[in-house]
VMD Tcl script that draws the C-alpha trace (Angstrom):
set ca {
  {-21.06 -104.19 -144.75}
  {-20.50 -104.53 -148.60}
  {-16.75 -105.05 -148.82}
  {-13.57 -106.05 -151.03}
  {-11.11 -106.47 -148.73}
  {-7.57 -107.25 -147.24}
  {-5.82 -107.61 -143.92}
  {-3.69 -108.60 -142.19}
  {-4.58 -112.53 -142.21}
  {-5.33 -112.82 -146.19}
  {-7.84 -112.32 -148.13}
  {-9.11 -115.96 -148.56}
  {-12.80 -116.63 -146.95}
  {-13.80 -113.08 -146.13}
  {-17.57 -112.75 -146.23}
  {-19.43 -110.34 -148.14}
  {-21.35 -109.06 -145.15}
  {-19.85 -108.67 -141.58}
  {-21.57 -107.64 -138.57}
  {-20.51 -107.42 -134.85}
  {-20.21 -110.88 -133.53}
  {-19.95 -112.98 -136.43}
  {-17.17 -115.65 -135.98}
  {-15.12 -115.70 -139.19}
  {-12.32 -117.73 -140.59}
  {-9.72 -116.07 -142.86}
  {-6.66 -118.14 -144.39}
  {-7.26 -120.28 -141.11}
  {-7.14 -117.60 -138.88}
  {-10.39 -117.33 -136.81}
  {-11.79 -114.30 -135.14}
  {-14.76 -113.16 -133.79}
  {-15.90 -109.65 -134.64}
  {-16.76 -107.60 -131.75}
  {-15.37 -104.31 -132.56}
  {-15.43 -102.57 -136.19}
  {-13.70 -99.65 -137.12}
  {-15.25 -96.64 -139.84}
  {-13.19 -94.35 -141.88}
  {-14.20 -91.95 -144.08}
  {-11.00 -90.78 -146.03}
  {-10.88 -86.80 -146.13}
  {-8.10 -86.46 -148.78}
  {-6.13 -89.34 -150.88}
  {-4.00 -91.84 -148.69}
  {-0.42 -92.43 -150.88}
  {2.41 -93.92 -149.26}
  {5.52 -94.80 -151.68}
  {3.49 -93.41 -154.85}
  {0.84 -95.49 -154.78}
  {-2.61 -94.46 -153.58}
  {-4.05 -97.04 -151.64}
  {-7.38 -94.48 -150.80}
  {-9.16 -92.14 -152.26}
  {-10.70 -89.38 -151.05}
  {-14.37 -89.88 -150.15}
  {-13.49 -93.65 -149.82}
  {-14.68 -95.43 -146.76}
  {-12.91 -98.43 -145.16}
  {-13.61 -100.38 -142.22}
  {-11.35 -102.65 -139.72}
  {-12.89 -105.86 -138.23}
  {-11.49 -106.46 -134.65}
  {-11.82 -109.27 -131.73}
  {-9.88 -107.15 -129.10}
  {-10.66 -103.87 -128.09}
  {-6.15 -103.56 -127.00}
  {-5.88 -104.58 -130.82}
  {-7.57 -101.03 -132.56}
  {-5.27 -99.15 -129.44}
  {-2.07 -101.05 -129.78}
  {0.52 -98.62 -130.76}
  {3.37 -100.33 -129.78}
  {3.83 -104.12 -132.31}
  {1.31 -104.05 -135.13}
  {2.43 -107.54 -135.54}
  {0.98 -108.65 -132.33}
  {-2.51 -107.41 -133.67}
  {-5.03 -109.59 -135.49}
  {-7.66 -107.27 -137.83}
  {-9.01 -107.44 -141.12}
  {-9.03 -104.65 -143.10}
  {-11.46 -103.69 -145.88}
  {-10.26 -100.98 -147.86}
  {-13.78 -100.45 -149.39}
  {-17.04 -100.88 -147.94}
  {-20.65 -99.80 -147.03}
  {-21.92 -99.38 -143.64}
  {-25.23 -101.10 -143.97}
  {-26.75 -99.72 -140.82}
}
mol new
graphics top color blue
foreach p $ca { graphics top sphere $p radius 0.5 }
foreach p [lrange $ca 0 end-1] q [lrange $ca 1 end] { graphics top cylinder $p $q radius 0.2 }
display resetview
């Protein structure tokens, strides 16, 4: 996946290409990616009047637990990376 990104462990030492099972280090947090999230925005994301996506935007999620993407309950206790552009490659 092409990305810019951000999430919720920095931004620092995100590679430009992710796939499933690479082991990454972010702002010396270290994952391994076993579960990635697509989303294809249908209408323009603004919270607080900012617009963080755009319609027709794409963004993906990078997880290591499967309870992470389902946790409803304490974002905080998640770990994810979130890239608020990118390109499926495959």
């Amino acid at each position: 996946m092409g990305i810019k990104s951000s999430g919720t462990v920095g931004t620092k030492g995100i590679p430009d290409i992710i796939q499933r099972g690479d082991r990454i280090t972010v702002e010396s947090v270290t994952m391994t990616v076993n579960f990635i999230t697509v989303t294809k925005h249908l209408k323009d994301l603004r919270y607080g009047g900012k617009t963080y996506q755009k319609r027709g935007d794409i963004s993906c999620a990078f997880y290591e637990n499967r309870a992470d993407i389902d946790r409803r309950d304490d974002w905080r206790l998640m770990t994810w990376i979130n890239a608020s552009k990118c390109r499926p490659l495959n």
